[in-house]
GUTORLO-962021 format. One line per field, with one value per residue (C-alpha): y, z, x. Coordinates in steps of 0.1 Angstrom, whole numbers, plus 2048, in hexadecimal, padded with zeros to 3 digits. Layout:
BEGIN
v	(Y_...);
w	(Z_...);
u	(X_...);
end
This chain:
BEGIN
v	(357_352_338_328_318_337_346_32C_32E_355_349_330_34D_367_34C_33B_35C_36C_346_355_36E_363_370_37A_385_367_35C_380_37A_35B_366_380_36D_355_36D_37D_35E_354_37D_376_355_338_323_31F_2FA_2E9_2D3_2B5_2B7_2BC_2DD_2D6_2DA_2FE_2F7_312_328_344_349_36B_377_361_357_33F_33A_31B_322_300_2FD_2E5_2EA_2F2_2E6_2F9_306_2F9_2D7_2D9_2CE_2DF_2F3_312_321_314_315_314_2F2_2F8_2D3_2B7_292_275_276_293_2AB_2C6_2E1_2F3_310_320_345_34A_371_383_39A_3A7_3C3_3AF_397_374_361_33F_339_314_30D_2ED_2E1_2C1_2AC_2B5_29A_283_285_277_28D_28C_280_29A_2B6_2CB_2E9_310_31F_321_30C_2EA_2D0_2B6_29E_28E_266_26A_288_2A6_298_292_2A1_28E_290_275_25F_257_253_233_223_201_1EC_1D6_1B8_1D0_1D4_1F6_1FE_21C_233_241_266_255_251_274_286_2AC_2BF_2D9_2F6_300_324_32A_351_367_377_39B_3AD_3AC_397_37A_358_33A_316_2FA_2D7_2BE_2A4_290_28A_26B);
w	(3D9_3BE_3A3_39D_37B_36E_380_373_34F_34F_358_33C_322_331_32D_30B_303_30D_30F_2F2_311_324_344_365_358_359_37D_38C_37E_38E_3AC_3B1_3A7_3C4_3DF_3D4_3D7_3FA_404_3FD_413_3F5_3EE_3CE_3C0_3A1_38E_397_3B6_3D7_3E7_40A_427_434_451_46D_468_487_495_499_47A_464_443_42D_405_3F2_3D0_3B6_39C_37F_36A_347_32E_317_2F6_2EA_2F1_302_327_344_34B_33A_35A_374_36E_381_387_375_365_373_36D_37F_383_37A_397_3A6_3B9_3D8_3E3_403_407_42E_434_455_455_478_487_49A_491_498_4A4_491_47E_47A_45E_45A_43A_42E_40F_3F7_3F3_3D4_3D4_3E2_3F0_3E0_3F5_403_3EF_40B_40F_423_426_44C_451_463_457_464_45A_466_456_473_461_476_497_49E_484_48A_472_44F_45C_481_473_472_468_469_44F_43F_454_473_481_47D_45F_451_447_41F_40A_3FE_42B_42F_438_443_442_45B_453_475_46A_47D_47D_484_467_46E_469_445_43B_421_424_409_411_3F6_3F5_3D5_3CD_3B6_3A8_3B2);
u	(170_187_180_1A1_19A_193_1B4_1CB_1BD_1C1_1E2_1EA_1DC_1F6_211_209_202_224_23A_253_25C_278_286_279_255_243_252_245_227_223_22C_21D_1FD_202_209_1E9_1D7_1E8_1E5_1C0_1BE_1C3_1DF_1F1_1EF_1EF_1D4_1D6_1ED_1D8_1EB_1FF_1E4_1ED_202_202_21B_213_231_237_22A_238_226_233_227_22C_23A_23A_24D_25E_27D_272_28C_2A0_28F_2B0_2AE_2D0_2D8_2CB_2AF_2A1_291_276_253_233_224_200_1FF_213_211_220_241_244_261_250_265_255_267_253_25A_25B_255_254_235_239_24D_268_281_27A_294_29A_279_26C_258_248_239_224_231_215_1F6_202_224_242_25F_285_29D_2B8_2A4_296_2AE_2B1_2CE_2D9_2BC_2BB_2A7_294_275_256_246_229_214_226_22B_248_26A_291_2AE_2A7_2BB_2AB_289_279_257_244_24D_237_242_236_25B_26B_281_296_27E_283_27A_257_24C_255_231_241_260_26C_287_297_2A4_2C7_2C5_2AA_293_292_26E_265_27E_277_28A_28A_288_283_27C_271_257_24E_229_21F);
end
C-alpha cells in the first residue's frame, strides 16, 4: 500500500530540490512516477482535488492514465508559459490540464478506441477544451449515460423546463478515436478544468 503523503512530499523535495533545473527532467519524473503508481493499481491526483472515479477502460487492452497539470509562468515575468507542471497544490480557480495517455497493451490493433472520462470531483470543465487528434468528441450532463455533441445536450433548468445545457453541467467526456491504435501504441487526449 503506498502512502501518498509521503509520495508526494518525496516529490516536492526532488522538485524544490532540483526547481533551478529546466527542461524535460522534472516532467519524466513525474511521469514516470504516475505510471508507477497507476502500474501498481493507484491513481495520480492532487491534494485537494478528489481524482476522476476510474472509469472502465477494458476494451481490448486498452489502459488509459490521467496526467494533471498547470501552466507555470515564466521565471521572466514575460507572457506565456515557461512549461506545464504537475498539479500537487491547486486552489480555486485555479486551470488544471488533464491529458489522459490512452496505450494499447495488447497484441492486436484496436480499431477506433473510445475512451470515456469523468470531469474530476470539484471542478468545472472548460468549454471547447477537450481535444485528440482524429478523435471525435462528445459529452455526457447525466453522470455517463448517455454522450451527444455540446450543442444537443440539454438539462432541467431551475424553472423544471429544459434549457441549453453549459461547460459547468458537463459530468463525462468521451474521445471517439477515428483510426485504430495499433498494439503498443500510445495516443494523447486532453481536456481542462477548473478548480471549483
Amino acid at each position: 500500500m503506498f502512502d501518498y503523503e509521503s509520495i508526494l512530499n518525496s516529490l516536492d523535495n526532488l522538485y524544490y530540490r532540483d526547481r533551478m533545473q529546466t527542461g524535460p527532467c522534472q516532467a519524466v519524473r513525474t511521469t514516470v512516477l504516475m505510471l508507477l503508481l497507476t502500474a501498481a493499481g493507484h491513481a495520480f491526483a492532487a491534494p485537494g482535488v478528489k481524482p476522476p472515479a476510474a472509469a472502465p477502460q477494458v476494451q481490448d487492452a486498452l489502459s488509459v492514465t490521467s496526467i494533471a497539470e498547470v501552466e507555470s509562468p515564466r521565471a521572466d515575468g514575460g507572457p506565456g508559459t515557461a512549461k506545464l507542471v504537475r498539479a500537487d497544490r491547486v486552489v480555486p480557480g485555479d486551470e488544471v490540464i488533464y491529458t489522459l495517455v490512452v496505450r494499447n497493451t495488447g497484441g492486436a490493433a484496436v480499431a477506433a478506441p473510445t475512451v470515456t472520462q469523468p470531469v474530476p470531483e470539484h471542478t468545472l470543465y472548460v468549454a471547447d477544451s477537450a481535444v485528440g487528434p482524429g478523435a471525435e468528441v462528445s459529452y455526457s450532463v447525466d453522470g455517463g449515460r448517455t454522450f451527444d455533441r455540446a450543442e444537443n445536450l440539454t438539462v432541467q433548468g431551475a424553472d423544471g423546463h429544459p434549457r441549453p445545457a453549459v461547460a459547468a453541467d458537463i459530468t463525462h467526456i468521451r474521445w471517439q478515436l477515428k483510426n485504430s491504435l495499433k498494439s503498443n501504441s500510445v495516443a494523447f487526449v486532453r481536456f481542462r478544468a477548473v478548480v471549483k
